[in-house]
mmCIF file of the N, C-alpha and C atoms, coordinates in Angstrom:
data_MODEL
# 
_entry.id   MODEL 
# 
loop_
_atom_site.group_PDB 
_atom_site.id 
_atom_site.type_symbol 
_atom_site.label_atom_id 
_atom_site.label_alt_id 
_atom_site.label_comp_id 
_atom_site.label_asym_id 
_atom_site.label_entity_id 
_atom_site.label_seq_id 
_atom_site.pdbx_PDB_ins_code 
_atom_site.Cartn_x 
_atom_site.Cartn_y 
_atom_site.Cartn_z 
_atom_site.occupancy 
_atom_site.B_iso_or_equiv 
_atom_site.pdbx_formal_charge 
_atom_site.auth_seq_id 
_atom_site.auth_comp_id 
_atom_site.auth_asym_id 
_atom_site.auth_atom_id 
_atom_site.pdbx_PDB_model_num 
ATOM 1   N N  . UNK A 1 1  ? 0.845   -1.181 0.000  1.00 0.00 ? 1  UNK A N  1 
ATOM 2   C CA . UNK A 1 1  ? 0.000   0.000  0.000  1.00 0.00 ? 1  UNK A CA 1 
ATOM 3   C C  . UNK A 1 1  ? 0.890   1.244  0.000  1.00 0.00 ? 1  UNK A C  1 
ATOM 4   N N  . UNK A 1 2  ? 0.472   2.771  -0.175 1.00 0.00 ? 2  UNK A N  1 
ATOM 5   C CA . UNK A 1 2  ? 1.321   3.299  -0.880 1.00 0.00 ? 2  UNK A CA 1 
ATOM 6   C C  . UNK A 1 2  ? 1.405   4.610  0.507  1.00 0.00 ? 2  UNK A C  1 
ATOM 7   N N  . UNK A 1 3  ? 2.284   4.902  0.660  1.00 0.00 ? 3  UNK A N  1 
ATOM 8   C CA . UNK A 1 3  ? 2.089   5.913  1.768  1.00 0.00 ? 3  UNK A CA 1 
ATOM 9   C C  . UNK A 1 3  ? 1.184   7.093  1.853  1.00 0.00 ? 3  UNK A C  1 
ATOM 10  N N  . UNK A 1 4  ? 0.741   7.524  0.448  1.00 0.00 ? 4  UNK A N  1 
ATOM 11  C CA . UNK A 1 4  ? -0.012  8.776  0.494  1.00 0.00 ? 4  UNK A CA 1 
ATOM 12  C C  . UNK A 1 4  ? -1.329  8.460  0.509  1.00 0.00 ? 4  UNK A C  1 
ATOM 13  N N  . UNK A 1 5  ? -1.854  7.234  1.103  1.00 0.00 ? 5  UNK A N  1 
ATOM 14  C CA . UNK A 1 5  ? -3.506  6.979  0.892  1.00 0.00 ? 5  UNK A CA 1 
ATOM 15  C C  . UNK A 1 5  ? -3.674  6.133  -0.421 1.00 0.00 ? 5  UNK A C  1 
ATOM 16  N N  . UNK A 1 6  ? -5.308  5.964  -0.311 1.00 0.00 ? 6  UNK A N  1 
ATOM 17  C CA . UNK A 1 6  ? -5.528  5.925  -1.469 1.00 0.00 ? 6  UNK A CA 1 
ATOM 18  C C  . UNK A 1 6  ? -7.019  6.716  -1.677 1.00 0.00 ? 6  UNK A C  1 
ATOM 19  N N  . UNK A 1 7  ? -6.659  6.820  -3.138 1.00 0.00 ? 7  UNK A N  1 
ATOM 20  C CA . UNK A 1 7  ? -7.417  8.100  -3.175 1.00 0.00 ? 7  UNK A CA 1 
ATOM 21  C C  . UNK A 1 7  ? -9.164  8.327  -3.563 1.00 0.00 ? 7  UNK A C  1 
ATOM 22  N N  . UNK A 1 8  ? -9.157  6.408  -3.804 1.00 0.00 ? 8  UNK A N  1 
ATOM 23  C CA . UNK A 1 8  ? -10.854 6.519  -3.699 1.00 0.00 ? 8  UNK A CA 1 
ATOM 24  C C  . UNK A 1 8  ? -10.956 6.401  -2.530 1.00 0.00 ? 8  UNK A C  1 
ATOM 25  N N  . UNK A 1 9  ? -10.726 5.525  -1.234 1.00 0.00 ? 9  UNK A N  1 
ATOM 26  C CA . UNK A 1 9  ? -11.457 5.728  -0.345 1.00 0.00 ? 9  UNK A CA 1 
ATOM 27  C C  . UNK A 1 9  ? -11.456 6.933  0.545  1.00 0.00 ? 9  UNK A C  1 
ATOM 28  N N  . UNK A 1 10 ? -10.348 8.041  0.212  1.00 0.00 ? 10 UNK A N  1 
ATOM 29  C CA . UNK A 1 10 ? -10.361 9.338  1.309  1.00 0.00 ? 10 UNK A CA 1 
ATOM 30  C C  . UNK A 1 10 ? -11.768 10.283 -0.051 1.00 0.00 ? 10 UNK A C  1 
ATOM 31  N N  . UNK A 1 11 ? -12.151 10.013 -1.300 1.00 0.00 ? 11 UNK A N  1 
ATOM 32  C CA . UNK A 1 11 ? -13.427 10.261 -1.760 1.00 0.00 ? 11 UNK A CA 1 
ATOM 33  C C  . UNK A 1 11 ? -14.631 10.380 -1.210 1.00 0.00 ? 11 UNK A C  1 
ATOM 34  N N  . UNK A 1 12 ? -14.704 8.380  -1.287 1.00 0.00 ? 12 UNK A N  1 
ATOM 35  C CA . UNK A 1 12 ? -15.265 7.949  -0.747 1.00 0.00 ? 12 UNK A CA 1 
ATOM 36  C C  . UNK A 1 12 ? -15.908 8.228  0.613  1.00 0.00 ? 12 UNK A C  1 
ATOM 37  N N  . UNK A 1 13 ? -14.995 8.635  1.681  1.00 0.00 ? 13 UNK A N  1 
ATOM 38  C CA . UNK A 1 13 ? -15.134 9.384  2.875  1.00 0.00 ? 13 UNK A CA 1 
ATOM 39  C C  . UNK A 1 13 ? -15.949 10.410 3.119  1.00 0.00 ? 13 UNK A C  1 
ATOM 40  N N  . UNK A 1 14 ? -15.001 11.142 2.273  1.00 0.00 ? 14 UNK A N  1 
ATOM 41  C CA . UNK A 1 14 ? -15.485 12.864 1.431  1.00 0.00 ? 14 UNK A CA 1 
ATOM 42  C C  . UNK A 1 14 ? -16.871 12.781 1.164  1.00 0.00 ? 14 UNK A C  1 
ATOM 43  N N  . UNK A 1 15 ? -17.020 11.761 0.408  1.00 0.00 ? 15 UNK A N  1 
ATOM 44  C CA . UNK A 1 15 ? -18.743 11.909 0.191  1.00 0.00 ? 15 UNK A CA 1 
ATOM 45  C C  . UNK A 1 15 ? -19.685 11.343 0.856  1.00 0.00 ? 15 UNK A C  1 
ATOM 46  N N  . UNK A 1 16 ? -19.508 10.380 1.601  1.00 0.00 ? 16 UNK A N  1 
ATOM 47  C CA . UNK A 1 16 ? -20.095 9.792  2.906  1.00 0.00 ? 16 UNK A CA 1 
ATOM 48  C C  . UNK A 1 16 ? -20.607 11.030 3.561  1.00 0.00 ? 16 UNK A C  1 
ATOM 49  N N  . UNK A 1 17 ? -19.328 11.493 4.165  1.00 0.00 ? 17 UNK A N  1 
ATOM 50  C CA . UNK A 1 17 ? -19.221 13.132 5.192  1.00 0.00 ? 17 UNK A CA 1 
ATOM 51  C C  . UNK A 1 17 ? -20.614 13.655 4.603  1.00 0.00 ? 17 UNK A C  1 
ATOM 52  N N  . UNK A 1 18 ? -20.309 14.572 3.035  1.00 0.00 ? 18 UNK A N  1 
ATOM 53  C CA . UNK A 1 18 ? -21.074 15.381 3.029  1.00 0.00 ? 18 UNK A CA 1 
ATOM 54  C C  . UNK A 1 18 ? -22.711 14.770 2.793  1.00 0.00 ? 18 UNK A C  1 
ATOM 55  N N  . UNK A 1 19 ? -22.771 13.503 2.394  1.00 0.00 ? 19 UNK A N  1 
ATOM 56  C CA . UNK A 1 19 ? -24.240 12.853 2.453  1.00 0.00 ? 19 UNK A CA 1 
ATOM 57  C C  . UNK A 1 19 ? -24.597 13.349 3.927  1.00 0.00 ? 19 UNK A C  1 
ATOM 58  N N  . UNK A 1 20 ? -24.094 12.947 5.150  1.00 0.00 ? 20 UNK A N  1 
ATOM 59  C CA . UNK A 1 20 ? -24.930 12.994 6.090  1.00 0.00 ? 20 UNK A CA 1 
ATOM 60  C C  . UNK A 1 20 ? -24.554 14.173 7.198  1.00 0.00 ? 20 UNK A C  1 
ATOM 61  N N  . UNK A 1 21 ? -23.998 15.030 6.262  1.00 0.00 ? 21 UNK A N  1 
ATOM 62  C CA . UNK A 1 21 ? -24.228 16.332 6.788  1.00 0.00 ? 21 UNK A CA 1 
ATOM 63  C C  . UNK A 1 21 ? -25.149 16.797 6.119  1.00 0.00 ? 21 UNK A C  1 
ATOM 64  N N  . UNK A 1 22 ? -25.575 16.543 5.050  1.00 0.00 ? 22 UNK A N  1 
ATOM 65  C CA . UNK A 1 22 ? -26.890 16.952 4.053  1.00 0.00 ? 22 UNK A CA 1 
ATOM 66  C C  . UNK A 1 22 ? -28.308 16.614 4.678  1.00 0.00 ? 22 UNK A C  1 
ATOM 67  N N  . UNK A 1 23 ? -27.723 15.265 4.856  1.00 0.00 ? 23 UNK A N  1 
ATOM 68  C CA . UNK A 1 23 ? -29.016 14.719 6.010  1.00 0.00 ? 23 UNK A CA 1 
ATOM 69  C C  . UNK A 1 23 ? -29.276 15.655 6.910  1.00 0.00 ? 23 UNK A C  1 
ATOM 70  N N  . UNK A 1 24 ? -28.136 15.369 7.975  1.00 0.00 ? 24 UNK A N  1 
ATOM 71  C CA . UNK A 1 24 ? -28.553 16.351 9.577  1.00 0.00 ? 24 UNK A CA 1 
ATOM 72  C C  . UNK A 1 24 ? -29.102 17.317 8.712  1.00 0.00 ? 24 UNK A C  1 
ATOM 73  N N  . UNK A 1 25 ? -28.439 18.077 8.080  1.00 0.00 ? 25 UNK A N  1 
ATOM 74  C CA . UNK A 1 25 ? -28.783 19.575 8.216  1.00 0.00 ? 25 UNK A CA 1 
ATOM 75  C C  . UNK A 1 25 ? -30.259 19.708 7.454  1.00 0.00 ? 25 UNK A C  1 
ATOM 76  N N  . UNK A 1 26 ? -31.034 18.786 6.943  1.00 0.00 ? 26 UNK A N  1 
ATOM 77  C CA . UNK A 1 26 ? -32.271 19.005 6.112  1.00 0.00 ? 26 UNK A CA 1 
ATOM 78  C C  . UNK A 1 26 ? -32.528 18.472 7.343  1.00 0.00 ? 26 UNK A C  1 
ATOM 79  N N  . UNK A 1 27 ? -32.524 17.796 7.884  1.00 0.00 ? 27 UNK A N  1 
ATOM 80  C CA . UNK A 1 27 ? -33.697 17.469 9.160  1.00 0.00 ? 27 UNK A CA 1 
ATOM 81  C C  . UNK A 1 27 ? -33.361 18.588 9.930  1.00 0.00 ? 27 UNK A C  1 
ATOM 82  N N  . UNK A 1 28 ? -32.729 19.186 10.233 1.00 0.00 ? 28 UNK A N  1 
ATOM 83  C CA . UNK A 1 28 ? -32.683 20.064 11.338 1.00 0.00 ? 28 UNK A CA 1 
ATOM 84  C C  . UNK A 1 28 ? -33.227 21.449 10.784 1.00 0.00 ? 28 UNK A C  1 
ATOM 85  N N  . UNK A 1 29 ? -33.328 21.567 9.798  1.00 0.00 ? 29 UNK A N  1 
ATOM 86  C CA . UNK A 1 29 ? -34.046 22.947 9.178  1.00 0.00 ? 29 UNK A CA 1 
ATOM 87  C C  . UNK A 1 29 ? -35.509 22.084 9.357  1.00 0.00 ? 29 UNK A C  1 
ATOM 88  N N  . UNK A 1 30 ? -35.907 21.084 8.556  1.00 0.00 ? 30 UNK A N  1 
ATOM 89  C CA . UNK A 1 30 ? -37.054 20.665 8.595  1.00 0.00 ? 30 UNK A CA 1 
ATOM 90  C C  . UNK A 1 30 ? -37.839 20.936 10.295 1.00 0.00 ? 30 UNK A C  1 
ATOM 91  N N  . UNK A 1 31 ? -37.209 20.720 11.558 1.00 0.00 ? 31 UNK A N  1 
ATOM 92  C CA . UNK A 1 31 ? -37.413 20.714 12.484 1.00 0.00 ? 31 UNK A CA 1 
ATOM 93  C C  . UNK A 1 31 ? -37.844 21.495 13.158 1.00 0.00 ? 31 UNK A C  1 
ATOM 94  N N  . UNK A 1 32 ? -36.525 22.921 12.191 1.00 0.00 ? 32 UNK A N  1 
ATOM 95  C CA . UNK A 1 32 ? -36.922 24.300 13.223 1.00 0.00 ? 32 UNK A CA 1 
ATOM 96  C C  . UNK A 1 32 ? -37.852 24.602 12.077 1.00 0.00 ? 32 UNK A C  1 
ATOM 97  N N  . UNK A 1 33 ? -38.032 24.517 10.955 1.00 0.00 ? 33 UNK A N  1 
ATOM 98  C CA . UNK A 1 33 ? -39.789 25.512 10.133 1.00 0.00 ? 33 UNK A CA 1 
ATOM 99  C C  . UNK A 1 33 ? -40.637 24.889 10.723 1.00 0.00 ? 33 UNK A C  1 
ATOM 100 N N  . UNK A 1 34 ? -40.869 23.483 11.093 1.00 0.00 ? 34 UNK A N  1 
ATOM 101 C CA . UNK A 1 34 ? -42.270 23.108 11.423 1.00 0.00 ? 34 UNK A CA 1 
ATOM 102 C C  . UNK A 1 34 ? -42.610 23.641 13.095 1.00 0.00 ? 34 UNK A C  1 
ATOM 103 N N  . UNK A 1 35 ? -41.720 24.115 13.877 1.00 0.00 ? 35 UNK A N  1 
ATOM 104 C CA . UNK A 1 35 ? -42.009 23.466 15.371 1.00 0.00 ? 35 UNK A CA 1 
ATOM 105 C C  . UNK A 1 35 ? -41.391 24.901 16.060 1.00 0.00 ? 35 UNK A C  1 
ATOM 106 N N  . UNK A 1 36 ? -42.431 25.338 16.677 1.00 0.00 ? 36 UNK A N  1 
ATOM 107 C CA . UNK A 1 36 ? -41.993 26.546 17.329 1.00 0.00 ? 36 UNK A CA 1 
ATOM 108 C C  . UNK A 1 36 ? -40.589 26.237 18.331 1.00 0.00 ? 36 UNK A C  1 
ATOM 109 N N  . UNK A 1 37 ? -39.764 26.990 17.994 1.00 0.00 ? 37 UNK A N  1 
ATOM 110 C CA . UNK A 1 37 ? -38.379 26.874 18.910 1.00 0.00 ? 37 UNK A CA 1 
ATOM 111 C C  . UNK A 1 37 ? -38.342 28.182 19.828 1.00 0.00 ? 37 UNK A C  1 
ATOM 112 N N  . UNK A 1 38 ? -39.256 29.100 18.984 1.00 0.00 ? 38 UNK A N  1 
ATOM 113 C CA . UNK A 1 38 ? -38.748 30.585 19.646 1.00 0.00 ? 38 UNK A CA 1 
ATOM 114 C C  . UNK A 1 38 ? -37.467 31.301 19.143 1.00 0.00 ? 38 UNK A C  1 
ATOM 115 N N  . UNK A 1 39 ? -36.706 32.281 19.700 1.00 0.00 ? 39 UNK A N  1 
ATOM 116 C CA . UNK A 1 39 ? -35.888 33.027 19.251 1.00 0.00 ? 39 UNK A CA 1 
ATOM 117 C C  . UNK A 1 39 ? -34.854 32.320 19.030 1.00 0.00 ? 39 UNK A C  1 
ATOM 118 N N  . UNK A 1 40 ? -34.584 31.290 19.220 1.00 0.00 ? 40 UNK A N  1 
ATOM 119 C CA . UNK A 1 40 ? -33.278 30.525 18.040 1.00 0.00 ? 40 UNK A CA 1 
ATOM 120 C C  . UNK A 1 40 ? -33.795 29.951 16.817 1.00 0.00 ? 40 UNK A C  1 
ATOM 121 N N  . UNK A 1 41 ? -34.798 30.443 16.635 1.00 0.00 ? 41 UNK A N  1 
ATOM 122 C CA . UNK A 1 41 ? -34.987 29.487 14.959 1.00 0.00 ? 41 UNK A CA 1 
ATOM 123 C C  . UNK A 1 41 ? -34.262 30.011 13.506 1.00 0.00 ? 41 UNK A C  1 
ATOM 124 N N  . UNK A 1 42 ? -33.461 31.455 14.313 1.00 0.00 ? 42 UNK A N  1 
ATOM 125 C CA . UNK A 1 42 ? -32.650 32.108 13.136 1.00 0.00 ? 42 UNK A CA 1 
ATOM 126 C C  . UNK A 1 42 ? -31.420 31.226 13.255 1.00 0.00 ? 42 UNK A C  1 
ATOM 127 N N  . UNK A 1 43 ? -30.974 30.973 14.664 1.00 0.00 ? 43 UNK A N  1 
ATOM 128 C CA . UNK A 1 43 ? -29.576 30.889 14.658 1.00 0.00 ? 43 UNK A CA 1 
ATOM 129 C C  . UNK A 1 43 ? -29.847 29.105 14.178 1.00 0.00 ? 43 UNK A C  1 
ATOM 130 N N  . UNK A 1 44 ? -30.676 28.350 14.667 1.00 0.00 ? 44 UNK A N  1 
ATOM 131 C CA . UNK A 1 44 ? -30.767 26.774 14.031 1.00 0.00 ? 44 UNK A CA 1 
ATOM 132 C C  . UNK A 1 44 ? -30.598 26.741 12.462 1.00 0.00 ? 44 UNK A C  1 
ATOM 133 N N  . UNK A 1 45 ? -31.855 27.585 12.053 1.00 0.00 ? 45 UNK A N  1 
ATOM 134 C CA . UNK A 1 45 ? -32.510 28.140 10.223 1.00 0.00 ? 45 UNK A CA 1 
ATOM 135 C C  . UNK A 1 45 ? -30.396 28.277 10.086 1.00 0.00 ? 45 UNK A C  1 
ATOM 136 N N  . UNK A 1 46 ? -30.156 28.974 10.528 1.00 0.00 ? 46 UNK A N  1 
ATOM 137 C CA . UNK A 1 46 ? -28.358 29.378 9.587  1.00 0.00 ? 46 UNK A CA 1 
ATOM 138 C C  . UNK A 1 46 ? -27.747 28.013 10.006 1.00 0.00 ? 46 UNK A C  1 
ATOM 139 N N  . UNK A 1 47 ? -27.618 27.864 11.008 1.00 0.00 ? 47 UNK A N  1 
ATOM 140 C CA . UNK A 1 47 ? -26.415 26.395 11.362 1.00 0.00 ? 47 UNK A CA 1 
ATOM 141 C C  . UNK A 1 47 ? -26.878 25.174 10.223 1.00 0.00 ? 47 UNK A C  1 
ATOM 142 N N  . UNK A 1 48 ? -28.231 25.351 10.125 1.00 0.00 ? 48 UNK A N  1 
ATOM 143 C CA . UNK A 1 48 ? -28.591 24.055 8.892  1.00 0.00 ? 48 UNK A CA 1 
ATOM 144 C C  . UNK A 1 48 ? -28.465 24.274 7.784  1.00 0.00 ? 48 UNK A C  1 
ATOM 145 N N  . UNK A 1 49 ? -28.492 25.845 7.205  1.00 0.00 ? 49 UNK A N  1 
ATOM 146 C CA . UNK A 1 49 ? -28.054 25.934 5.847  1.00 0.00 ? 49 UNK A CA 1 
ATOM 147 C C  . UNK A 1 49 ? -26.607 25.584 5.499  1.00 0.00 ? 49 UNK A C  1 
ATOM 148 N N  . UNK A 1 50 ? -25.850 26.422 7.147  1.00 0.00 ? 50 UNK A N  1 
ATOM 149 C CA . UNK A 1 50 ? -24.733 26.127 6.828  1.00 0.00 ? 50 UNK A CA 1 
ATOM 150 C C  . UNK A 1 50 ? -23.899 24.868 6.390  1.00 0.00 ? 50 UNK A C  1 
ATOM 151 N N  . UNK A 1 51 ? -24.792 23.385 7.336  1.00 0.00 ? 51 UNK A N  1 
ATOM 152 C CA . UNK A 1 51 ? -24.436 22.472 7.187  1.00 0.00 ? 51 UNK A CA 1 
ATOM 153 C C  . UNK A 1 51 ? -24.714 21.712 5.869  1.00 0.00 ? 51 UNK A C  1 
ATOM 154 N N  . UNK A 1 52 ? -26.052 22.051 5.526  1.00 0.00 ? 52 UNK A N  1 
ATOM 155 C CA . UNK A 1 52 ? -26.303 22.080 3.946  1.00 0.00 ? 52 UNK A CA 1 
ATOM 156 C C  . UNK A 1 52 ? -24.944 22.460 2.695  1.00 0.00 ? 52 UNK A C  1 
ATOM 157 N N  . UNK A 1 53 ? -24.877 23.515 2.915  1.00 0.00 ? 53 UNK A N  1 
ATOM 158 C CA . UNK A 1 53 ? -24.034 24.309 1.995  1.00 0.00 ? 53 UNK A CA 1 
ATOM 159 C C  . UNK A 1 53 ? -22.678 23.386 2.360  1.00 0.00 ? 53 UNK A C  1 
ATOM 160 N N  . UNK A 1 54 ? -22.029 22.966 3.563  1.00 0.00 ? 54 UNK A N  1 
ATOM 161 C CA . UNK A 1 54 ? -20.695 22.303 3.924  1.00 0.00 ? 54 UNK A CA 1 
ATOM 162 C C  . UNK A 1 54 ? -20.724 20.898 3.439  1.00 0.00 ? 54 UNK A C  1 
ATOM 163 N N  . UNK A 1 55 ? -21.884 20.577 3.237  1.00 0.00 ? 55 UNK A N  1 
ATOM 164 C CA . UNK A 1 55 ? -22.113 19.279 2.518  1.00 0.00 ? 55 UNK A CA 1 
ATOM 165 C C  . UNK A 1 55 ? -22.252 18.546 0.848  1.00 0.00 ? 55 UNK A C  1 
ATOM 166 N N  . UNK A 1 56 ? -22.773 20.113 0.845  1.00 0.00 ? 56 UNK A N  1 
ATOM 167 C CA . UNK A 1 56 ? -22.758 19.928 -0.581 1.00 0.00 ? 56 UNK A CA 1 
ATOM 168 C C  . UNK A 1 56 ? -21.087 20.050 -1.315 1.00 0.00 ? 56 UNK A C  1 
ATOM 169 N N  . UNK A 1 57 ? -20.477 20.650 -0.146 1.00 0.00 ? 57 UNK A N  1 
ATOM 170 C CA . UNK A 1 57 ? -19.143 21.562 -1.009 1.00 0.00 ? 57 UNK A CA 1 
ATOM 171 C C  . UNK A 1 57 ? -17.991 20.572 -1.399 1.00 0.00 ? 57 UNK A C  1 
ATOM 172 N N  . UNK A 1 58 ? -19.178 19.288 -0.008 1.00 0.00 ? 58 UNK A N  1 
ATOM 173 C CA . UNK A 1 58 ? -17.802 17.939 0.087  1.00 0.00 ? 58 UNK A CA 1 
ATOM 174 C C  . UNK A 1 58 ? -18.127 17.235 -1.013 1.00 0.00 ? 58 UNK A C  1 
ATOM 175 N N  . UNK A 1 59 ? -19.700 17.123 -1.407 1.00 0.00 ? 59 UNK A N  1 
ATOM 176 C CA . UNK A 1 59 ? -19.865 16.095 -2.801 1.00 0.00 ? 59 UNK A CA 1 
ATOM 177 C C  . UNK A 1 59 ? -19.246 17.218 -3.814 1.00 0.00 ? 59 UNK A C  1 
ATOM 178 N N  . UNK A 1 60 ? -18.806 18.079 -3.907 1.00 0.00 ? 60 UNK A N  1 
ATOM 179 C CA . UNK A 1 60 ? -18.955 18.769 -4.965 1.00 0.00 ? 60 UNK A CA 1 
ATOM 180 C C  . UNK A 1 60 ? -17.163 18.932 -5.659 1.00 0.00 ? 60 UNK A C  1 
ATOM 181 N N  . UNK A 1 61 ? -16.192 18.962 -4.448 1.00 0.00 ? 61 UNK A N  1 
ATOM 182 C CA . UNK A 1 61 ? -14.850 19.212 -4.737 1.00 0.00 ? 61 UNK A CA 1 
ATOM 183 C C  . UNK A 1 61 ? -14.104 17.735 -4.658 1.00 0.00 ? 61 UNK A C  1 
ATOM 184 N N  . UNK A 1 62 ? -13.110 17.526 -5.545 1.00 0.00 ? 62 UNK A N  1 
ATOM 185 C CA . UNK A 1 62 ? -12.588 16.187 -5.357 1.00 0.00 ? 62 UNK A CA 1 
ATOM 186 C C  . UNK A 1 62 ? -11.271 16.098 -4.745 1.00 0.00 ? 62 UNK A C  1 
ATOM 187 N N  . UNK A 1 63 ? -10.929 15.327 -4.366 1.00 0.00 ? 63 UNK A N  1 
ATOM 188 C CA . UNK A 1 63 ? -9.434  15.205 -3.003 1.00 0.00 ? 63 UNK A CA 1 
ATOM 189 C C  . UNK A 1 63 ? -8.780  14.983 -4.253 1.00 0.00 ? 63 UNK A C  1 
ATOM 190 N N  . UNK A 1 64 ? -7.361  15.354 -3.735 1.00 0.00 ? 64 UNK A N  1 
ATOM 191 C CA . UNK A 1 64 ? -5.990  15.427 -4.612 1.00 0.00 ? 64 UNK A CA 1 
ATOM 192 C C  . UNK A 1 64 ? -5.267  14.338 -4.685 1.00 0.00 ? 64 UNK A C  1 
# 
């Protein structure tokens, strides 16, 4: 095996990651629109886009 990895499975990883950060973060937006939280439903509403958006960025860029 070769010292620098190999480079489908650190992908592979990569896209695992951002699948189920895609997950959390659609359930957790799903969570805070339906269900009164009160005055954090801005700061939840951003942490889930954010995690959205961090997820997508992992399916989206490929490892070196």
């Amino acid at each position: 095996m070769s010292e620098e990895g190999d480079p489908f499975w650190a992908s592979l990883y990569e896209r695992v990651f951002g699948l189920i950060l895609i997950i959390i973060g659609a359930a957790l937006l799903y969570i805070t629109v339906t269900t009164e939280v009160g005055g954090f439903s801005i700061l939840f509403g951003f942490l889930s886009t954010v995690l959205i958006i961090v997820g997508i960025f992992l399916l989206l860029i490929k490892p070196q």
